[in-house]
C-alpha positions in Angstrom: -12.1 -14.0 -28.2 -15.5 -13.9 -27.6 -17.6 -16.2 -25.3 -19.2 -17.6 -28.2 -15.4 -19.1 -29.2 -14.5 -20.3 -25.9 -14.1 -24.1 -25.0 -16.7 -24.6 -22.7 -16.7 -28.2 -23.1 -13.7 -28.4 -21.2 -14.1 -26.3 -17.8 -13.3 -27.5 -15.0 -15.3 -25.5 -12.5 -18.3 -23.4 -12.6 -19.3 -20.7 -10.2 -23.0 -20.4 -10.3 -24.6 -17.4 -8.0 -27.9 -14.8 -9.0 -25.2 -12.2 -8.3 -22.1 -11.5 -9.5 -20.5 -8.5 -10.4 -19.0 -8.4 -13.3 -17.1 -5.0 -15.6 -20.3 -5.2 -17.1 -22.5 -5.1 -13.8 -23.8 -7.0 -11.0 -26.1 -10.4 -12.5 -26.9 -13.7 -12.1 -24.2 -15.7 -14.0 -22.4 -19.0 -14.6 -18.7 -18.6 -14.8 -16.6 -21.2 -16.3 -12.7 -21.8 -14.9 -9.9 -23.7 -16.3 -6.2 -24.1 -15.7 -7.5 -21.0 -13.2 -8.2 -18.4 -15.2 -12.0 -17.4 -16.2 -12.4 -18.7 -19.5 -16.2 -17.4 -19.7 -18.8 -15.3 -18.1 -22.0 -17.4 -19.8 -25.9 -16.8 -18.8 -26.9 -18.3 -15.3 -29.4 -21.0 -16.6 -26.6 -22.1 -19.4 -27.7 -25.5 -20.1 -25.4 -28.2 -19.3 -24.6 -31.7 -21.1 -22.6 -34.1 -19.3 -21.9 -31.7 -16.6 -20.0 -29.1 -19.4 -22.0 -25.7 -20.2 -23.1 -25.9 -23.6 -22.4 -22.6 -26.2 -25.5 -20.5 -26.1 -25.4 -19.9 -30.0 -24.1 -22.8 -31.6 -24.1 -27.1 -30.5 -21.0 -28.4 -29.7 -19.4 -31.3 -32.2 -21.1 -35.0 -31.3 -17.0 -35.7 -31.0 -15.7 -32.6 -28.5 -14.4 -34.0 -25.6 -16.7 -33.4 -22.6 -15.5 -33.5 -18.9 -17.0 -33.3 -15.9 -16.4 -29.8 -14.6 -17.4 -29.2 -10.6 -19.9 -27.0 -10.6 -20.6 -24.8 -7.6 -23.7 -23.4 -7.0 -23.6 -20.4 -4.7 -27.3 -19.7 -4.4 -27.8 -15.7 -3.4 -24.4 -14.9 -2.4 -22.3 -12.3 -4.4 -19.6 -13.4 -6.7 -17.0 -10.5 -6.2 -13.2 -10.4 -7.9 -10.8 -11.1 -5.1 -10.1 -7.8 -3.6 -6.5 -6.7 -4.6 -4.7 -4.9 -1.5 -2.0 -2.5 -2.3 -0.7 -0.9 1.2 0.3 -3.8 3.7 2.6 -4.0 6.3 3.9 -7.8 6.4 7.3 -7.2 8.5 8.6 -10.2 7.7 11.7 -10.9 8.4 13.0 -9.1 11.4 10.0 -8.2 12.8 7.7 -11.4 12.6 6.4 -11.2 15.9 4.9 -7.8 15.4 3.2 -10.0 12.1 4.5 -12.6 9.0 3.5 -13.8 5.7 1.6 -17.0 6.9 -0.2 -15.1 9.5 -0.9 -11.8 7.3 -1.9 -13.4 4.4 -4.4 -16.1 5.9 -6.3 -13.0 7.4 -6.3 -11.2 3.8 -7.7 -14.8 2.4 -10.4 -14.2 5.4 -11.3 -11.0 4.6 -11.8 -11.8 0.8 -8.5 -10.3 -0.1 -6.4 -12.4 -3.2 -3.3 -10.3 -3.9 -1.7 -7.9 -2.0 1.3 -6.0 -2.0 3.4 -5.5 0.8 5.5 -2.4 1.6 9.2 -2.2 2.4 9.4 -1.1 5.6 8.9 -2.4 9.0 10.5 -5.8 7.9 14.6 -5.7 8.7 15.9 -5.7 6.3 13.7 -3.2 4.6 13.3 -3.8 0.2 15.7 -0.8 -0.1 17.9 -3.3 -2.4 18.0 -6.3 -5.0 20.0 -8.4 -2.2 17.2 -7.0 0.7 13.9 -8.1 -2.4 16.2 -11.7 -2.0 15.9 -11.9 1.8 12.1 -10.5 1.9 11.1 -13.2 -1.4 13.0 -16.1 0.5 10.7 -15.0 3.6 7.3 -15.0 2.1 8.4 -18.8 0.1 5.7 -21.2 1.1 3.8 -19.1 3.9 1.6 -17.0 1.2 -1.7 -17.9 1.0 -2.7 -14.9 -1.1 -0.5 -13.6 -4.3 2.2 -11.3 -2.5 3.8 -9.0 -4.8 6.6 -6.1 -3.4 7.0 -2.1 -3.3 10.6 -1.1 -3.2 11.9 1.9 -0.8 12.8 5.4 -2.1 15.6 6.3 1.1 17.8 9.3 0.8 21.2 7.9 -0.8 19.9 5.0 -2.7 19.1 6.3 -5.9 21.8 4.0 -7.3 19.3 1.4 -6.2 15.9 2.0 -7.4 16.8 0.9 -11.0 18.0 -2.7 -10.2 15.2 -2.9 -8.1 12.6 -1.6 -10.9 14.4 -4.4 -13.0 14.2 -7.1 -10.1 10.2 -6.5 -10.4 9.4 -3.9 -7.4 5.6 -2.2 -8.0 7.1 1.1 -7.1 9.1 2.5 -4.6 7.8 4.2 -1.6 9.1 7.3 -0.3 8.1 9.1 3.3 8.2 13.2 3.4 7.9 12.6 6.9 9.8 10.5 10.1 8.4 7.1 9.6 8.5 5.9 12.6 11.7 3.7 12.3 14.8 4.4 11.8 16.4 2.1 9.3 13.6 3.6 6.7 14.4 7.8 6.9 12.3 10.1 5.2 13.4 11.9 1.8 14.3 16.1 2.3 13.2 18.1 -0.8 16.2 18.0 -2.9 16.4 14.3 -1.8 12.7 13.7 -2.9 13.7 15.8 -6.4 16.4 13.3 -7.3 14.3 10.2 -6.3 11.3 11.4 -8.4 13.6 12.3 -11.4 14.8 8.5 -11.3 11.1 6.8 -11.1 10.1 9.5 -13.9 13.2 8.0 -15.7 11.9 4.7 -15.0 8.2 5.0 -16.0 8.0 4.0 -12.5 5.8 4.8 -10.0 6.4 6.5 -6.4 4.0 5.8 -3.7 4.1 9.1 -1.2 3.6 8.9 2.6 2.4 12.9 2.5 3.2 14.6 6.0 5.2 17.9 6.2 7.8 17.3 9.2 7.9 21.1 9.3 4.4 21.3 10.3 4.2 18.1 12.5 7.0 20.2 14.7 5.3 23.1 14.7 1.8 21.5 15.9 1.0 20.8 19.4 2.9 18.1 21.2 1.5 16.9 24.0 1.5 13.2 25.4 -1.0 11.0 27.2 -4.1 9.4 26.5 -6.5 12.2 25.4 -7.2 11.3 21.4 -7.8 15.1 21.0 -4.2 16.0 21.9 -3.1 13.3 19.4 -5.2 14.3 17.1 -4.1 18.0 17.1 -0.3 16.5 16.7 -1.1 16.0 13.1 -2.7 18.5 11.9 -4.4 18.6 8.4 -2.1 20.7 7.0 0.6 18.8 7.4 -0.6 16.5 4.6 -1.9 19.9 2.6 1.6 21.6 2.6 3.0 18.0 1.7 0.6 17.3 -0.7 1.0 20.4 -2.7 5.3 19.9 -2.7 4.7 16.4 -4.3 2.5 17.6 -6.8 4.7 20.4 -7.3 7.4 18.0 -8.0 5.5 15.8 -10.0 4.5 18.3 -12.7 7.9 19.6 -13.0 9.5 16.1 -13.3 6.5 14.9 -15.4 6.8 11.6 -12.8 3.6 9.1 -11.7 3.0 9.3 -7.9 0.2 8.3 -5.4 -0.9 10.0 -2.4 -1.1 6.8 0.3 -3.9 6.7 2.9 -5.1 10.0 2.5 -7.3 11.3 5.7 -7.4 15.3 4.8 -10.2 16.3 2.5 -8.2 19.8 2.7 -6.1 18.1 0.4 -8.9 16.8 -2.3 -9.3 20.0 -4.3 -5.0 20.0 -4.8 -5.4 16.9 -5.8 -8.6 17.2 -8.7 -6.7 20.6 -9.8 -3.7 19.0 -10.7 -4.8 16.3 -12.4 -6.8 18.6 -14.5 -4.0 20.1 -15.3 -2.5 16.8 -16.4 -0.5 15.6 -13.3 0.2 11.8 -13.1 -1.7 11.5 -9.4 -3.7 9.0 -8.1 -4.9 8.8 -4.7 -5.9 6.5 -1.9 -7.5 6.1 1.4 -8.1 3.5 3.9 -11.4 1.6 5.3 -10.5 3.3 8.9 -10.6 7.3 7.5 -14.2 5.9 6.0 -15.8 3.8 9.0 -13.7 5.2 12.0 -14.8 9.0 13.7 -12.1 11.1 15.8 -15.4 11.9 17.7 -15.7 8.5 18.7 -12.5 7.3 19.3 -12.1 6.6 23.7 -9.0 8.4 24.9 -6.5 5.7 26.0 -7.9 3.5 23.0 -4.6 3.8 20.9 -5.9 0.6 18.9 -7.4 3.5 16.6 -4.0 5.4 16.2 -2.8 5.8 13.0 -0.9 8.4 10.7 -2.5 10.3 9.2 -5.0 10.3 11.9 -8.4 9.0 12.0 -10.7 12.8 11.7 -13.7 14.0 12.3 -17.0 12.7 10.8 -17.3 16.6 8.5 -13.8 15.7 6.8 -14.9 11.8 6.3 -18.0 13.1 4.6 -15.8 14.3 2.4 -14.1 11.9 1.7 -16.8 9.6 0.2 -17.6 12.7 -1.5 -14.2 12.3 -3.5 -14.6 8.5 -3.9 -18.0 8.6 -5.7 -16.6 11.1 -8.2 -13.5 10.0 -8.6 -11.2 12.1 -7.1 -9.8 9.2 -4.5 -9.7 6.3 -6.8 -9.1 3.4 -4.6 -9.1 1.9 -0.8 -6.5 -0.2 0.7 -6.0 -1.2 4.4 -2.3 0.2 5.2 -2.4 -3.0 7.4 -0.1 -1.8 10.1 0.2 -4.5 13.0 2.2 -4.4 16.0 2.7 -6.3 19.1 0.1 -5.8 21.8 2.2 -4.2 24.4 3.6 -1.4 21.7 0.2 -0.2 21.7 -0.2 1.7 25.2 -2.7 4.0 26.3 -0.2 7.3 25.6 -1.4 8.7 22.0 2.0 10.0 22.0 4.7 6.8 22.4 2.2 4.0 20.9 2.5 2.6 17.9 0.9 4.1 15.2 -0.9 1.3 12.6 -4.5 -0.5 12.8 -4.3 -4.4 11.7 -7.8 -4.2 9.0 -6.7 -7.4 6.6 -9.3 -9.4 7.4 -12.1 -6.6 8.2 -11.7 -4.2 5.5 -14.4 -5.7 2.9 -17.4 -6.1 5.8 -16.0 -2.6 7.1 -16.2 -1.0 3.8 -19.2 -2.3 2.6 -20.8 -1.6 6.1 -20.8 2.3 5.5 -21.2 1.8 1.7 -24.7 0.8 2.1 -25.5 2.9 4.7 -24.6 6.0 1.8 -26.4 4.6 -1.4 -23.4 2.3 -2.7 -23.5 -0.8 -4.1 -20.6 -4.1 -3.9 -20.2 -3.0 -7.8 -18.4 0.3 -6.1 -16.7 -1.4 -3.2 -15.0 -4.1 -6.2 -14.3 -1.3 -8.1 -12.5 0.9 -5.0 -10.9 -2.5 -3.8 -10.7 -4.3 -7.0 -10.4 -2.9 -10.0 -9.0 -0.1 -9.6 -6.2 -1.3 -7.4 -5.0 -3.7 -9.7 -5.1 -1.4 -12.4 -2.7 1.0 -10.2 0.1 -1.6 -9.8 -0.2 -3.0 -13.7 -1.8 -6.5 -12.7 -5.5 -5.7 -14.5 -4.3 -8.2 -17.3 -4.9 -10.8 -14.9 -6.6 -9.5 -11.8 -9.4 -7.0 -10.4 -11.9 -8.2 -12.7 -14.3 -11.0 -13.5 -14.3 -11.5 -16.8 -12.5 -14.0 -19.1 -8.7 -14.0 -19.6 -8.4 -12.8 -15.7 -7.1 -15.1 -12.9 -10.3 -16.9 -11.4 -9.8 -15.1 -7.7 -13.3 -14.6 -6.1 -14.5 -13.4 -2.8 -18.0 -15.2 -1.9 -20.1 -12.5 0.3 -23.1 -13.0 2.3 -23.7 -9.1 2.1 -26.7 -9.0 4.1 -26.0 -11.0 7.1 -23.9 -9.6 9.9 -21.4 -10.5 13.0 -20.0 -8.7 15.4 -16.2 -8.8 15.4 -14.3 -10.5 18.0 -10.7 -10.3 18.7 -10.3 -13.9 19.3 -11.7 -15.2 15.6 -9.0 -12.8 13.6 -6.1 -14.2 11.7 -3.8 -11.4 12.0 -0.8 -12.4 14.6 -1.5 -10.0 17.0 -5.1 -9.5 17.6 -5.8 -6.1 18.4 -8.2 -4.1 16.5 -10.2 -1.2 16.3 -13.3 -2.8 15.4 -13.8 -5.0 18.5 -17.5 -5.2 19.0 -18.7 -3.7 16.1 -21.6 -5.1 13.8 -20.8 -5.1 10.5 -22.2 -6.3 7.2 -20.7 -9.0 5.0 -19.6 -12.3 5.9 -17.1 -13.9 4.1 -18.4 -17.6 3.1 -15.2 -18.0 1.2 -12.3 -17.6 -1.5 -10.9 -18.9 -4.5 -7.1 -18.2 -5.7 -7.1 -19.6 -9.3 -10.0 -21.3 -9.6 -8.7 -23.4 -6.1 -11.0 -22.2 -2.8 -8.5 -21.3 -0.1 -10.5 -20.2 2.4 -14.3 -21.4 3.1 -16.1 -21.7 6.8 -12.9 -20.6 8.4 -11.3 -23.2 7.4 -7.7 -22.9 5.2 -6.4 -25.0 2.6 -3.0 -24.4 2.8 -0.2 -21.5 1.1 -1.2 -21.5 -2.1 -0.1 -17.8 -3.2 2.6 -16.7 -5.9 5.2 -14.1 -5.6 4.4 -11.8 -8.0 6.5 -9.6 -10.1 5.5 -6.3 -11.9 4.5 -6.9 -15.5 6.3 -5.6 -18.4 5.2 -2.4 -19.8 
């Protein structure tokens, strides 16, 4: 249907800024809502009658109905699709101190974030099962302020599983080559991670890969305390090489769909191009933290930046935006990986391993974007478009354009704060980017056409529980 045949008379909203990015690129634009889904992108000086756009190539009938749609003028600020986050850590239930879907999600809303999907560790139980998906929805009922969909778990023994769970609406199962960090979600061995990916190949469904050899971890220097050097040498590049290479490996064989999650080697980027010239099913990711964060300037004791993979040096993140520009990483997601505040001591070695980025990874993103030539078209493609598209919700999300769900981030992009701790949503407010001046405020978002964040202000749980499309 073209905008032409679209019933403008009847919108009920219209978003009105000089910039909004669009598929087609970033200009100034009117765009009409109803029932909460973009009915039409129309010209930004689209004459209006009664308060309704008119059609720019034909007059509406002296008898269409004409309502009164509320029409929001946004001035200079960007009109972005409501960033869609693929790789977050909820832990909710069992572990809601450490963060929960109320908390979690009103910092995504925050951040400009929409829909997210939320792993299945970390929570107890973890979405290893139909009956475990039961517990986690019941959880998340009436707390999400953002769409929440769910990854299913890949452990060793619960093959048997992974197809009720497909059929239950999981995005994917995720799967660790590596010690996870606790123990009710064990990594998969090789012959374990064969027999996994031969069921999601069976499936058409995809397996999300935490890549880490645990042969080369053990081999690498162990050492504890609070130098981030020590830590850093712990995990050593090509521990995410050698386990990089065995997936892709796999996947050819098996003829499977997997993604590399929160990649931080750039070792690992010409495996990755290779195969997929060769025809592999791989898609890759990495995080706001790999892009904005240094190793070089990480304080020792500061475990607020520990993460794994680990945050490296400023050569390999080069490199990295290197691979995003052409294509080679095709998306950024937070791995949102909260903890309490005591769990992150100054020992590299014992402290928990996540950083909380929800509500920061747009302005953090964007940020170093600038500073290398991109523009907020790239960043809503990275965060967007092409995230959505990896999970099979680009029918309805990722874009704006009509037919898609009217889900907007509003950014200020040249106008700056500095973050403080103390303004964060996130349940636990500890954070690598205390004090740092970054670009992009948030002025608000819209879930469906409704505005759920605006000022800091919240309107209240709005979010669905989303289930994987068909097909």
């Amino acid at each position: 249907m073209s905008d032409a045949e679209l019933p403008r008379s009847t919108a009920e909203l219209l978003l009105r800024s000089t910039r909004v990015v669009t598929p087609e690129g970033t200009r100034p634009a009117t765009v009409a809502v109803t029932g909460g889904t973009i009915t039409a992108v129309l010209p930004y000086d689209a004459p209006l009658s009664h308060g309704a756009p008119l059609s720019h190539d034909a007059p509406l009938p002296h008898d269409a109905p004409l309502s009164a749609p509320r029409i929001e003028d946004l001035g200079d600020d960007v009109l972005l699709p409501g960033l869609v986050d693929t790789h977050v850590h909820v832990n909710d239930p069992g572990r809601t101190e450490w963060e929960g879907f109320w908390t979690a999600t009103r910092a995504a809303a925050a951040g400009g974030i929409t829909t997210l999907v939320d792993m299945p560790l970390n929570s107890l139980p973890p979405t290893t099962t139909v009956e475990n998906l039961r517990v986690k929805r019941e959880a998340a009922v009436g707390k999400a302020h953002t769409d929440v969909g769910f990854w299913g778990g890949a452990l060793p023994g619960n093959v048997k599983d992974l197809r009720p769970l497909h059929d239950a609406g999981v995005f994917g199962f995720k799967a660790f080559l590596s010690p996870s960090g606790v123990d009710e979600f064990p990594h998969l061995g090789p012959d374990e991670l064969t027999r996994s990916m031969a069921e999601t190949a069976g499936l058409g469904a995809l397996l999300i890969v935490h890549a880490e050899d645990p042969h080369r971890l053990a081999a690498a220097p162990q050492q504890g305390g609070p130098r981030y050097a020590d830590f850093l040498a712990s995990r050593p590049r090509d521990a995410e090489d050698t386990a990089i290479a065995v997936l892709l490996d796999r996947a050819k064989r098996l003829h499977a769909r997997v993604h590399i999650l929160h990649l931080s080697s750039s070792d690992a980027l010409p495996l990755i191009a290779a195969a997929r010239a060769e025809g592999v099913r791989v898609t890759a990711e990495t995080c706001p933290h790999y892009l904005t964060l240094t190793a070089e300037e990480v304080p020792d004791g500061a475990s607020e930046f520990k993460c794994c993979p680990p945050i490296r040096e400023a050569a390999n993140q080069d490199l990295l935006w290197q691979a995003l520009a052409d294509g080679t990483i095709d998306c950024v997601v937070t791995d949102h990986s909260p903890s309490t505040a005591d769990l992150k001591t100054a020992d590299f070695a014992t402290a928990w391993g996540g950083i909380s980025g929800l509500q920061l990874s747009l302005p953090a993103v964007w940020t170093a974007a600038r500073s290398r030539g991109h523009t907020l078209a790239d960043v809503a493609r990275w965060m967007s478009a092409r995230t959505a598209a990896l999970v099979g919700l680009d029918a309805r999300k990722g874009a704006i354009a009509p037919g898609r769900d009217a889900d907007f981030a509003v950014l200020a992009p040249e106008q700056t704060f500095t973050v403080d701790p103390a303004a964060l949503q996130h349940r636990n407010r500890v954070t690598a980017y205390a004090g740092r001046t970054l670009y992009g405020v948030v002025r608000s978002t819209w879930l469906r056409g409704e505005r759920v964040f605006a000022d800091g202000e919240f309107t209240g749980p709005r979010g669905r529980l989303l289930i994987r499309p068909p097909g």
